[in-house]
Legacy VTK file of the C-alpha trace (Angstrom):
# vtk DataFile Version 3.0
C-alpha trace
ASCII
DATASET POLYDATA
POINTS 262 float
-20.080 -47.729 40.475
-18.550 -46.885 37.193
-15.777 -46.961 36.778
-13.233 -43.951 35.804
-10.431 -43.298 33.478
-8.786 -39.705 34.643
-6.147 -40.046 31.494
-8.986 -40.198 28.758
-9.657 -37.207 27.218
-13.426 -35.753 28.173
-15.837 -35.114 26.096
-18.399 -32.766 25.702
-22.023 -33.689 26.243
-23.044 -31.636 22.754
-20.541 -33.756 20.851
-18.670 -30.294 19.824
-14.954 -29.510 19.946
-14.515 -27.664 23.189
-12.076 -25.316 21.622
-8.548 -24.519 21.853
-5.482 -25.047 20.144
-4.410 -29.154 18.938
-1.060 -29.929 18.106
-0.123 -31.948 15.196
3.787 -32.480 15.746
6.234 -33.634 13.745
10.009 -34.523 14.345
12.097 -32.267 12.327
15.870 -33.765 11.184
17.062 -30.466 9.637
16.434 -26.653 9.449
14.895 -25.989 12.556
16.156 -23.773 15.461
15.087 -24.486 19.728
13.361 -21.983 21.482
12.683 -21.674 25.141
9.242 -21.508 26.444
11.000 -18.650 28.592
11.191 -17.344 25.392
7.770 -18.448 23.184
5.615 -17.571 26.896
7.572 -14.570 27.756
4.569 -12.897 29.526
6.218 -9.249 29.079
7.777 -8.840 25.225
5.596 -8.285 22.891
4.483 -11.051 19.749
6.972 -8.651 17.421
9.874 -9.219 19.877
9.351 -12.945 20.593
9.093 -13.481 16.816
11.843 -11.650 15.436
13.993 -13.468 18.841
13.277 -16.740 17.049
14.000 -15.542 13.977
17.352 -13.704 14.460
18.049 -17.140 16.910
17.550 -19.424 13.471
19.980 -17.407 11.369
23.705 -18.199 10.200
26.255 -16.360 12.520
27.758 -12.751 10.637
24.092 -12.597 9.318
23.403 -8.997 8.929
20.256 -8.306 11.315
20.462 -4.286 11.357
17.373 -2.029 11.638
16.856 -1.748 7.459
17.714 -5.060 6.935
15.635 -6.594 8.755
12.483 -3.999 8.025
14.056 -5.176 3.997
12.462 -8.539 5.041
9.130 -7.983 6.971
6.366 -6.038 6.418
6.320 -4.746 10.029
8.441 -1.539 9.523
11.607 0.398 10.841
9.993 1.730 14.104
8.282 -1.382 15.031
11.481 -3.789 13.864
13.852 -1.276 16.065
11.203 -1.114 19.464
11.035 -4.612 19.228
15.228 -5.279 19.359
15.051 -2.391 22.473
12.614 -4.949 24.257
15.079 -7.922 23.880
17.893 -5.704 25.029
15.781 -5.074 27.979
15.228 -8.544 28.801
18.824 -10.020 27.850
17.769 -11.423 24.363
20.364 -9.406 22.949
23.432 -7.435 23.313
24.399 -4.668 21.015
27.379 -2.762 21.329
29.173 -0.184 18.976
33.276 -0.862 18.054
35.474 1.018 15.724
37.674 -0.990 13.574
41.661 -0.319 12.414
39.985 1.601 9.179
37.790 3.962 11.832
34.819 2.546 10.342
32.221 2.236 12.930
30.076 -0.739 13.568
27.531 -2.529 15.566
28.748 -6.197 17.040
25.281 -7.890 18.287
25.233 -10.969 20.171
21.858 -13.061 20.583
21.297 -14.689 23.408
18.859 -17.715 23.376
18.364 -17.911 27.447
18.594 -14.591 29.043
21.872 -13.068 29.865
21.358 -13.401 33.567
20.629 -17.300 33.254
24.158 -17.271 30.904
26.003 -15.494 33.639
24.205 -17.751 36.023
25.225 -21.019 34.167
28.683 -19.916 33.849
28.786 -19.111 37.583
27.567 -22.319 38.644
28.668 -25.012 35.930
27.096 -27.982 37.994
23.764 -27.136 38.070
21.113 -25.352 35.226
19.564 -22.899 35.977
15.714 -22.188 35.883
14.506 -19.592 33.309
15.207 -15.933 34.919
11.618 -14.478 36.983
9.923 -11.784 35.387
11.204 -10.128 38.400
14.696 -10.307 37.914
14.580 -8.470 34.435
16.830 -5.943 33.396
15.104 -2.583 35.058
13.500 -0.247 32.259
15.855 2.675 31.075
15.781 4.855 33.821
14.640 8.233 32.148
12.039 6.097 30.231
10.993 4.695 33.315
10.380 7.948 35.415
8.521 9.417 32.740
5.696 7.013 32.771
5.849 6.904 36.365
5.109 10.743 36.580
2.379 10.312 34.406
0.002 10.273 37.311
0.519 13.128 38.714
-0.868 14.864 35.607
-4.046 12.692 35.760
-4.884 10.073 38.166
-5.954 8.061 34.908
-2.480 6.854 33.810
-1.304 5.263 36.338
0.659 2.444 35.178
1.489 -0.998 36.861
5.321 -1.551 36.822
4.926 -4.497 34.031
3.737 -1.541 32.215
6.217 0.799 32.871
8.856 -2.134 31.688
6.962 -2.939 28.467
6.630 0.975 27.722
9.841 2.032 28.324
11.374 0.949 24.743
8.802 2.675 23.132
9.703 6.106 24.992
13.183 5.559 24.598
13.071 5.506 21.014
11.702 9.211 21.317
14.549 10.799 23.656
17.113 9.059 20.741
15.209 11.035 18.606
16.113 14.531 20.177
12.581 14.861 21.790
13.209 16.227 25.692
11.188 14.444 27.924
9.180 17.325 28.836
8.143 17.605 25.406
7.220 13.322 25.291
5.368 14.064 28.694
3.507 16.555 26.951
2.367 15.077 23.853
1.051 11.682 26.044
-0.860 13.746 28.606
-2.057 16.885 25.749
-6.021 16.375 24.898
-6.776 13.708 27.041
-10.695 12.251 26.633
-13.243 12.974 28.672
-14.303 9.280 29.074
-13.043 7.072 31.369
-9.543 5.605 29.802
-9.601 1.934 31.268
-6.330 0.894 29.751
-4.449 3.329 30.646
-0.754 1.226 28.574
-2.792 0.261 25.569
-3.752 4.405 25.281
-0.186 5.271 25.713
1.081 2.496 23.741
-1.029 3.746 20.639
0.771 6.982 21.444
3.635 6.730 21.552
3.723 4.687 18.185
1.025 6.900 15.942
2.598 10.172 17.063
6.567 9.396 17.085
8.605 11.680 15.246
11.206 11.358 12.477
14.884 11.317 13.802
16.521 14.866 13.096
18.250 15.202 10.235
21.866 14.541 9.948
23.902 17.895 9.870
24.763 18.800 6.662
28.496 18.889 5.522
29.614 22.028 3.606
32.752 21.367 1.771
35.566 24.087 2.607
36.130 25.738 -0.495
38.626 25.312 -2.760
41.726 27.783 -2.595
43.172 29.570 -5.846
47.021 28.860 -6.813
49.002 31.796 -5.932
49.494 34.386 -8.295
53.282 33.566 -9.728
55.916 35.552 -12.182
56.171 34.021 -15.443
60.130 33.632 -16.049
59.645 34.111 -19.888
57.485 37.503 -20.080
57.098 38.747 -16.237
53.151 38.109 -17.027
51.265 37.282 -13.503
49.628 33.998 -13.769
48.145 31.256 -10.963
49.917 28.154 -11.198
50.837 25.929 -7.596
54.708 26.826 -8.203
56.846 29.656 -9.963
57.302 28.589 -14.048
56.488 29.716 -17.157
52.720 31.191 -18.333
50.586 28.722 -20.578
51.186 31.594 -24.024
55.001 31.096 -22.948
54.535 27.051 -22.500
53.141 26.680 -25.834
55.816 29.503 -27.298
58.811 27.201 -26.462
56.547 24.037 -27.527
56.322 25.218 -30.987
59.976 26.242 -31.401
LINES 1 263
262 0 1 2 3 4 5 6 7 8 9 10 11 12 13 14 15 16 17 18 19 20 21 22 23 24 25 26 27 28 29 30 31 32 33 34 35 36 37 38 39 40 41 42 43 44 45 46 47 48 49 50 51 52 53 54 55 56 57 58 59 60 61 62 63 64 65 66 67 68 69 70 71 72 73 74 75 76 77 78 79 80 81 82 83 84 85 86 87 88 89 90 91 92 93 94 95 96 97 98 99 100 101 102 103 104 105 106 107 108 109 110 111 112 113 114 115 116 117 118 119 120 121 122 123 124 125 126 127 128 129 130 131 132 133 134 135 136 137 138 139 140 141 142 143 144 145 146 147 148 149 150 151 152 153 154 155 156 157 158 159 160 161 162 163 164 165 166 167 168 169 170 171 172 173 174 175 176 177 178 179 180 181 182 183 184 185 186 187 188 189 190 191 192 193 194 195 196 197 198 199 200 201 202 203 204 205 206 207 208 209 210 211 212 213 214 215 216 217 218 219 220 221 222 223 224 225 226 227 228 229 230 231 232 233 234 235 236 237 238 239 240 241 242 243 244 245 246 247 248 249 250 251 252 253 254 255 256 257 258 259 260 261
């Protein structure tokens, strides 16, 4: 009998790389960040989330990582760059949260996490032991008005019905609509208006190209009109009894320069 070696690598009969991806990997002694495979594999955030995770996980702390910074830097855009940071709110990737300083200058304090806030809280809880990566199932639950949205999309056609992994990985996307101004009736309408007549047999990919072709431009900020400007009161000149404007009682300007020149 011949005999076998289960640790050597097989080979195909044709002689021809089977396929699939080969690792060439090198140490690295500086400038390099760690990243969870909860993270890299995350089978629910999208490539644009995982990689801007990593990315906003290898910066310097007080780096600025706003919406137009960031879409400064890639060539991905504002609307992509700001669904993406809603998915890794959703799954604990990030916190952002809005304070007002001594000046009243308002601004946005964002925390990255680089396990999932419920495996931080977890750790913290229980010191002795680590804990395993967080189950899909124990993700943060999709915005709720997001969430009921898609859910009701089947009873407008039996077509849409969405899986709840769906429903989770939509839900940023939506969201960024209702911040927008746009009721949900009005989001409902516009995914559900002019449906095809062909079978539609992915039902979140449809939606998906949606909700990111048709979204709107946020509303305009209200404009400011400046009050306008008040006249001095009319006042007695002291020299001539003239009526002039001037903040406080005096002398008229023809008087002024009068009692200059003498």
């Amino acid at each position: 009998m011949t005999e076998q070696h289960p640790s050597a690598p097989a080979r195909p009969s044709s002689g021809r790389h089977p396929g699939g991806v080969e690792h060439v990997t090198e140490p690295h002694s500086d400038h390099f960040v760690v990243v969870g495979n909860h993270l890299a594999q995350h089978p629910e955030l999208s490539l644009t989330a995982i990689g801007l995770a990593v990315h906003i996980q290898s910066l310097p702390a007080r780096t600025p990582i706003g919406i137009k910074a960031l879409a400064a830097k890639f060539p991905e855009g504002e609307i992509r760059i700001a669904a993406a940071l809603r998915e890794l709110e959703a799954h604990g990737y990030l916190a952002r949260t809005k304070e007002r300083l001594q000046s009243g200058r308002v601004v946005t304090r964002t925390i990255s996490y680089n396990k999932p806030r419920l495996a931080v809280a977890r750790a913290v809880a229980q010191p002795e032991s680590r804990p395993a990566p967080a189950p899909v199932s124990e993700a943060p639950p999709a915005p709720d008005a997001a969430a009921d949205l898609l859910c009701g999309l089947r009873a407008h056609d039996s077509r849409l019905l969405l899986s709840e992994r769906d429903v989770r990985r939509l839900a940023p996307a939506v969201s960024a609509w209702l911040e927008r101004g746009v009721t949900p009736t009005a989001v409902q309408r516009t995914l559900t208006n002019a449906l095809p007549e062909d079978p539609i047999l992915h039902p979140a990919g449809f939606l998906a190209h949606r909700l990111e072709a048709l979204l709107p431009p946020p509303l305009p900020a209200p404009s400011h009109h400046a009050s306008p400007v008040r006249p001095d009161p009319l006042q007695t000149c002291d020299g001539c009894d003239r009526a002039f404007r001037a903040p406080a009682p005096g002398r008229c300007r023809d008087c002024r320069t009068s009692l200059a020149a003498a």
